[in-house]
N, C-alpha and C positions, 0 to 999 in steps of 0.2 A: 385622551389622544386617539384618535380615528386611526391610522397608520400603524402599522408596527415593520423596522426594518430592521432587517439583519444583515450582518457581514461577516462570518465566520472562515475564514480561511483555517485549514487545517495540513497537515503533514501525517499519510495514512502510510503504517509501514508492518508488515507482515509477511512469514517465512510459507515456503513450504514445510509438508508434513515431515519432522525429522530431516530438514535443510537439504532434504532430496533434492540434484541438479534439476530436476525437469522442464524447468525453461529456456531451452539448447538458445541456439542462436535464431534458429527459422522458424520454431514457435512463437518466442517472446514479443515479437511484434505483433501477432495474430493477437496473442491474449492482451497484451497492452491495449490495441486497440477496443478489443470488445469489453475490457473492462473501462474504456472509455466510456463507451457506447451506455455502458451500467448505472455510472455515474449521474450522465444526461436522460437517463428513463426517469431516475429517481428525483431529478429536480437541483442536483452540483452542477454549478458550472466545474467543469472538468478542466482544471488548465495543465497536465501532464500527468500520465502514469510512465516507470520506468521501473525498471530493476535489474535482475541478474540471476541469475541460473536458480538461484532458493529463494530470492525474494520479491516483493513489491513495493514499492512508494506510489503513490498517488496523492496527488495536491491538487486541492479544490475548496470549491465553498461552499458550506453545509447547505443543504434547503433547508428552513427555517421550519418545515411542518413535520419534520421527521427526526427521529432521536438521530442520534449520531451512532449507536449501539445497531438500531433497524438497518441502516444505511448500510454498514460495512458488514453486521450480517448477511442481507441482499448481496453484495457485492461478491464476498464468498463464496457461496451457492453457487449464484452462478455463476461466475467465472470455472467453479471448479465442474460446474456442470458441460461447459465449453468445451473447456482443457480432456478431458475424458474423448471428447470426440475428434480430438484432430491424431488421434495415434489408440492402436490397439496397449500398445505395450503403455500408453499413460493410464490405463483401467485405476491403479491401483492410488492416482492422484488424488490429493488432498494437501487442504491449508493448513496450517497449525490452527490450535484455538484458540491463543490468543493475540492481540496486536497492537499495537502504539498508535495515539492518538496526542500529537501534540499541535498546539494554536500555533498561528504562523499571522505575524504583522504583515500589512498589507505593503506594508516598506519592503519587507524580506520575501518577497514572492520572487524577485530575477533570479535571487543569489541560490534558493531552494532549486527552483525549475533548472538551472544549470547544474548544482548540483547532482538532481535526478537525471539529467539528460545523461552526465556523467559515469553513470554507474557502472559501466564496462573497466572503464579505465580505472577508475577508484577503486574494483576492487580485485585489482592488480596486486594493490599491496595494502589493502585490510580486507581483513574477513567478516561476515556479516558480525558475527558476534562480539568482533571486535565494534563495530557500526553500531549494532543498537546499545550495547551497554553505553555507549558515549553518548548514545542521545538523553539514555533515561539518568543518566550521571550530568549531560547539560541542562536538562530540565530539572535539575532535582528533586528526580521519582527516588525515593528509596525503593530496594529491591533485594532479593535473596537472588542469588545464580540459579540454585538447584531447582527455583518454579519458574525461572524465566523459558527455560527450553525445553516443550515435551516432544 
C-alpha cells in the first residue's frame, strides 16, 4: 500500500501543578489559544482547547509522524513556558506529570467540543477530580487514587 492514513482523534486532559488556580479568567484565553497555536506547529489539527482554573482539555487529531507521548510533552513545555510570562507571580507555574489520553469517535467530536466549551459552567458543580476519575472509570482505566494526584 503506497499511502498510509491516519485519523486519530483524541481527548487531552491535564491539571495544573497540585490543581493550583492559575488560569484566572484573563489568562485562560491567552494560554488556550497559544496552546492552540502548539498544536498546529506540531502537525494536530486543533479543533478546541478549553478548561478551568487547574485544568486543560484539548481535542484534536494526532499527526500521524509523532508519538502521542512527544506531542503533549511539547505541548507542556511550552505552554508552561508562556504561562510564566504573562505574570510575575505565575514564576512558580507548572503542569502536573501526568495526563489522560483517551480516543474520541469521530461521531463524538460536537458533543466533546461542547462539552470543553462548557467547562466554566460544568465546573460549577463538579470538581476536577471528581471529572477525571469519571473519565478513567468511563474508559475503564483501572487506577489507584493515591498516584493519580501528585
Amino acid at each position: 500500500m503506497p499511502q498510509s492514513f491516519c485519523q486519530l482523534y483524541v481527548h487531552i486532559v491535564f491539571s495544573t501543578k497540585n490543581h493550583e488556580p492559575y488560569l484566572g479568567e484573563t489568562i485562560r484565553p491567552k494560554v488556550h489559544a497559544y496552546m492552540a497555536g502548539i498544536l498546529r506547529k506540531l502537525g494536530c489539527s486543533s479543533v478546541v482547547v478549553g478548561g478551568f482554573v487547574d485544568h486543560v482539555h484539548c481535542l484534536c487529531m494526532l499527526n500521524k509522524m509523532e508519538s502521542a507521548v512527544k506531542i503533549i510533552q511539547q505541548l507542556k513545555q511550552d505552554s508552561s513556558k508562556y504561562v510564566k510570562t504573562l505574570d510575575d507571580r505565575l514564576a512558580p507555574f507548572g503542569w502536573q506529570r501526568g495526563y489522560g489520553l483517551f480516543s474520541i469517535s469521530p461521531t463524538h467530536l460536537d458533543s466533546v467540543r461542547k462539552y470543553i466549551e462548557g467547562q466554566v459552567e460544568h465546573h460549577r458543580v463538579k470538581s476536577f477530580k471528581e471529572e477525571y476519575t469519571g473519565f478513567l472509570k468511563k474508559y475503564n482505566i483501572e487506577f489507584d487514587e493515591k498516584y493519580v494526584w501528585d
